[in-house]
SEKOL-90626 format. One record per residue (C-alpha): y negated, x negated, z negated. Coordinates in nm, 4 decimals, always signed. Example, Ala and Ser with C-alpha at 12.3 -4.5 7.8 and 13.67 -1.06 7.14 Angstrom:
REM SEKOL-90626
      north       east         up
    +0.4500    -1.2300    -0.7800
    +0.1060    -1.3670    -0.7140
REM end
This chain:
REM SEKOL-90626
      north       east         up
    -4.6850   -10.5424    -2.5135
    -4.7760   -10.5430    -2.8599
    -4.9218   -10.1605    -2.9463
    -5.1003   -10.0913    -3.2693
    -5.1904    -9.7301    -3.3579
    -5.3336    -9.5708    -3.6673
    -5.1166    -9.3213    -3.8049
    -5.4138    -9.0846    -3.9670
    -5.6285    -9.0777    -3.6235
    -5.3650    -9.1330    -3.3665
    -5.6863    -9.4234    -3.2208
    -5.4706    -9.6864    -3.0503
    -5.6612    -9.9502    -3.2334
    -5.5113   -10.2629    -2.9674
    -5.2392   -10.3389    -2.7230
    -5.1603   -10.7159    -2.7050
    -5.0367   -10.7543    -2.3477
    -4.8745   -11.1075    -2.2395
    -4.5525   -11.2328    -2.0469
    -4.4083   -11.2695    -2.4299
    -4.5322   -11.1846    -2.7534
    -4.4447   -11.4264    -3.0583
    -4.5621   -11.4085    -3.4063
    -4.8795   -11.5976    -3.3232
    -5.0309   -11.3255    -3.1133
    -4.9145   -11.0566    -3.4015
    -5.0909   -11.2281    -3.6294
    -5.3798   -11.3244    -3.4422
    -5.4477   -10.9441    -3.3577
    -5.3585   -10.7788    -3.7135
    -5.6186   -11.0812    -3.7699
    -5.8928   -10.8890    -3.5876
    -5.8453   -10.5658    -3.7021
    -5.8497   -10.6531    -4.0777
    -6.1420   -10.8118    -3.9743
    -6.3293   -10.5054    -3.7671
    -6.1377   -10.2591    -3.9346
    -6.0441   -10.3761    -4.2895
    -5.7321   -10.3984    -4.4753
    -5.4592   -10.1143    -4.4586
    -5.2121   -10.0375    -4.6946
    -4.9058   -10.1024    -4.4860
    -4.7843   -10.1913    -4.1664
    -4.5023   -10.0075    -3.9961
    -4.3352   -10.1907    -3.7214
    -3.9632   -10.2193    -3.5890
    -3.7831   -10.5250    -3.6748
    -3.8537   -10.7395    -3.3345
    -3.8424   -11.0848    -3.4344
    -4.2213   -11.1057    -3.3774
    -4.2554   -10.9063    -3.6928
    -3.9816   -11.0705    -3.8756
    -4.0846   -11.3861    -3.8534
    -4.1524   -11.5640    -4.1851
    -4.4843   -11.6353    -4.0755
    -4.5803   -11.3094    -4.0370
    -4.4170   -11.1879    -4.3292
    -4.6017   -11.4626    -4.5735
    -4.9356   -11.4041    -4.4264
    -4.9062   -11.0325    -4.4958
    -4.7642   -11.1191    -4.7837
    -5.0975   -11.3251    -4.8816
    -5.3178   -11.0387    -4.7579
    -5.1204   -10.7712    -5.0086
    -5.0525   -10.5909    -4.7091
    -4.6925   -10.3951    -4.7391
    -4.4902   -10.4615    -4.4463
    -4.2708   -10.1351    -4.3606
    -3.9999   -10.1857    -4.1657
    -3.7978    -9.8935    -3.9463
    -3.4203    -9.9060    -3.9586
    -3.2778   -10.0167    -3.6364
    -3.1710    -9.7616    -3.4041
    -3.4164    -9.5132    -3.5627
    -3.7288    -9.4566    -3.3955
    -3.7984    -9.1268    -3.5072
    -3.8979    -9.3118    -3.7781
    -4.2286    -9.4750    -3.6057
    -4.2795    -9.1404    -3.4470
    -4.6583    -9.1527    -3.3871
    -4.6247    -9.5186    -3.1817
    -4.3106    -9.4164    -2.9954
    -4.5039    -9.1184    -2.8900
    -4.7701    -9.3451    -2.7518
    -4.5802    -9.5741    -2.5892
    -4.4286    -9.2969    -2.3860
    -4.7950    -9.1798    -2.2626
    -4.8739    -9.5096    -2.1798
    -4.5885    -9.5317    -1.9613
    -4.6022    -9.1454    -1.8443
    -4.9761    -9.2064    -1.7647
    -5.0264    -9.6048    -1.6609
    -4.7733    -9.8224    -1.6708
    -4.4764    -9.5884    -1.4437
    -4.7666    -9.4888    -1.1441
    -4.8996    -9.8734    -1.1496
    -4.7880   -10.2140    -1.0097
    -4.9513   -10.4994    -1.1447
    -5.0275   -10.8261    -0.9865
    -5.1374   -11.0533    -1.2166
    -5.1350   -11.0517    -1.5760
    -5.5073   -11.0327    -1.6071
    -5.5265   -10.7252    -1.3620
    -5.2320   -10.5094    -1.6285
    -5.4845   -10.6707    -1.9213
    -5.7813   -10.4954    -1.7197
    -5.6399   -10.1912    -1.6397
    -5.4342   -10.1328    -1.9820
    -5.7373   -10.2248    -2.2188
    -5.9409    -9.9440    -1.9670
    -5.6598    -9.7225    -2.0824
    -5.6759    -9.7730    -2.4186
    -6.0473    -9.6989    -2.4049
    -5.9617    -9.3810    -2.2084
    -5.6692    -9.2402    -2.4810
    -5.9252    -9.2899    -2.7718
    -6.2665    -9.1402    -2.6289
    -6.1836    -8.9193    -2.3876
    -5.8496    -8.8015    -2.3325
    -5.7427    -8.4763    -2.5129
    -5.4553    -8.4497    -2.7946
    -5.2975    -8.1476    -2.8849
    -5.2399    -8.2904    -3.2320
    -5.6116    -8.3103    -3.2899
    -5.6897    -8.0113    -3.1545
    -5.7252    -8.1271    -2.7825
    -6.0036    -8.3511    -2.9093
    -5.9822    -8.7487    -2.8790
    -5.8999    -8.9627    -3.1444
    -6.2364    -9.1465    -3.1185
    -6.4714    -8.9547    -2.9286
    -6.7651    -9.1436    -2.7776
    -7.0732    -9.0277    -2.9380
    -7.2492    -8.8395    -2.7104
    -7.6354    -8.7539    -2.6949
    -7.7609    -8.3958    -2.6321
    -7.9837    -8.4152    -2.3222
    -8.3682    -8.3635    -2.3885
    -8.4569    -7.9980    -2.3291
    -8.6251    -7.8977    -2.0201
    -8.9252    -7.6691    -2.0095
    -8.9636    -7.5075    -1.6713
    -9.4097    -7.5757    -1.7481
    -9.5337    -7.6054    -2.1338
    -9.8415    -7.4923    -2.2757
    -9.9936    -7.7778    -2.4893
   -10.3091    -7.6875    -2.7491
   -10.4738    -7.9165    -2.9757
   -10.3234    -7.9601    -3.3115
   -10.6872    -7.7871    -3.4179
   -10.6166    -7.4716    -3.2494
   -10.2258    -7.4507    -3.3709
   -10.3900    -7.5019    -3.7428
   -10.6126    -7.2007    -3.6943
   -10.3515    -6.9670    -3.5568
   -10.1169    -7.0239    -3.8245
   -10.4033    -6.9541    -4.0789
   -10.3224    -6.6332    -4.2011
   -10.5769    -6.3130    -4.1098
   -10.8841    -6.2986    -4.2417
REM end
């Protein structure tokens, strides 16, 4: 699983899930977020060899996009998307048994959706990164009293 998370909102902005990620699927998802999301200064990442990869390294390289790698063995040092990872674990991936690669797409992406709009974090307050914007419900009168706009116009006149 490929995991990318924004270190400013803590929004898990896509998780790449396949048998085995290579540089092709990096690319092709930091493709569609620089796309929907627009270009970010830097990209930290651990030094898998799917982020390593020359490929991946030129094209970023082409976009002006800093690549920012953590040293190995450190992963305090990509603190925000270790922390993540663990939830998803904690909360999906330990209490779940998938059976087909499509059903763990399903369910993870459903996840995803759930840790951005919904689900509390005490970092942000115990608000979502992302909250879903939500409508106030129209107000409910118990009966109304409706007048024509003529008689509102002469009650508001003042007294003569």
């Amino acid at each position: 699983m490929l995991t990318v998370i924004d270190e400013y909102s803590r929004e898990c902005l896509a998780i790449v899930t396949k048998r085995k990620l290579k540089s092709g699927d990096v690319l092709e998802a930091l493709e569609n977020l620089f796309i929907d999301r627009g270009m970010p200064d830097h990209i930290r990442s651990d030094n898998g060899a799917e982020f390593t990869a020359i490929a991946v390294r030129e094209w970023l390289g082409k976009m002006e996009v800093k690549p920012t790698y953590i040293e190995p063995g450190s992963p305090w040092e990509n603190g925000y998307n270790e922390s993540f990872n663990g939830k998803l674990r904690d909360e999906l991936l330990d209490r779940e048994l998938f059976d087909t690669l499509h059903e763990a797409q399903v369910l993870i992406e459903r996840w995803r959706v759930h840790y951005n709009t919904k689900r509390p974090h005490s970092s942000l307050g115990y608000r979502p990164p992302a909250p879903q914007t939500i409508l106030p419900k129209p107000c409910v009168m118990p009966y109304a009293t409706l007048e024509s706009p003529h008689m509102v116009a002469n009650a508001l006149k003042p007294n003569q």
